[in-house]
C-alpha positions as CSV (number, residue, x, y, z in Angstrom):
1,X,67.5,-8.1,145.8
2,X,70.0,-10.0,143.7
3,X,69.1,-13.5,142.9
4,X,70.8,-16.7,144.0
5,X,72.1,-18.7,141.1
6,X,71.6,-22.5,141.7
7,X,73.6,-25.0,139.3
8,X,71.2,-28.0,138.6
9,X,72.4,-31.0,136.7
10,X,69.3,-30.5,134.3
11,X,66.6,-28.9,133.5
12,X,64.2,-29.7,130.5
13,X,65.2,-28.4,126.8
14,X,62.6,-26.0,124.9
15,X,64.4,-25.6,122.2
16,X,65.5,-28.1,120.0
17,X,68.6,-28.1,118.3
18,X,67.0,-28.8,114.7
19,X,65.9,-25.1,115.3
20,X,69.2,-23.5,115.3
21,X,69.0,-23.5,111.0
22,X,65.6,-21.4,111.3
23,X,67.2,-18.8,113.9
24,X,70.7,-17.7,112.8
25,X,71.2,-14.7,114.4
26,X,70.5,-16.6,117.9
27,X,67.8,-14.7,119.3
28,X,65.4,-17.6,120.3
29,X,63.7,-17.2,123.7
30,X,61.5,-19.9,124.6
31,X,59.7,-19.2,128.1
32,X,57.4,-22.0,129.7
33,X,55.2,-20.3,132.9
34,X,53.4,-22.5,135.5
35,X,51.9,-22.3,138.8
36,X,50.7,-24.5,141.8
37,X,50.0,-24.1,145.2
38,X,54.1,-23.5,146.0
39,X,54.0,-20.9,143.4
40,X,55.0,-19.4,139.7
41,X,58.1,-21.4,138.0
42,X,59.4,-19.6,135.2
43,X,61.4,-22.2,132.7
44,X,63.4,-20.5,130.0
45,X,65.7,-21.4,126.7
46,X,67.7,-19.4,125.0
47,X,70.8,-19.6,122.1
48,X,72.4,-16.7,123.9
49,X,72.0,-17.3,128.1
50,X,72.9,-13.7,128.8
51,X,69.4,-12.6,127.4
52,X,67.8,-14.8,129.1
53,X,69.1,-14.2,132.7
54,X,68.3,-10.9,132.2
55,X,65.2,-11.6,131.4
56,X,64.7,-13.6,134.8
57,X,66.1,-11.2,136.6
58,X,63.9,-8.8,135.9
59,X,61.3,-10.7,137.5
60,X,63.2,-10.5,140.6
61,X,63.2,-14.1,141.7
62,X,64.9,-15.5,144.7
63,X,66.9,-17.7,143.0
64,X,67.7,-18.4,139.3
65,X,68.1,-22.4,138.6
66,X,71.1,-22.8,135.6
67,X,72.7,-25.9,134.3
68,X,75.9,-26.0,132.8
69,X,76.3,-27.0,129.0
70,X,78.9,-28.4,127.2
């Protein structure tokens, strides 16, 4: 199955941006996992977004949440 990208207008930061100076080559991945009664919410960060959705796709989700930067 091939996940449904969502465009949000935001979604909460995990990394800041005073980290970018400790993580040069840009492979910060910050994850955030919860559940409730609805289910398991998977929140990610990352410097470069194409690890990241593959990352959540992996977990074969029915949709994938992303807000556009810039």
């Amino acid at each position: 199955m091939t996940a449904e990208y969502r465009f949000v207008p935001d979604l909460p930061d995990l990394i800041d941006a005073g980290e970018y100076d400790d993580h040069p080559d840009g492979r910060l991945v910050r994850l955030r996992i919860t559940w409730d009664d609805k289910g398991v919410e998977v929140l990610g960060d990352a410097f470069r977004p194409d690890a990241l959705e593959a990352l959540l796709e992996r977990m074969d989700p029915e949709a994938i949440e992303q807000m556009l930067c810039g």
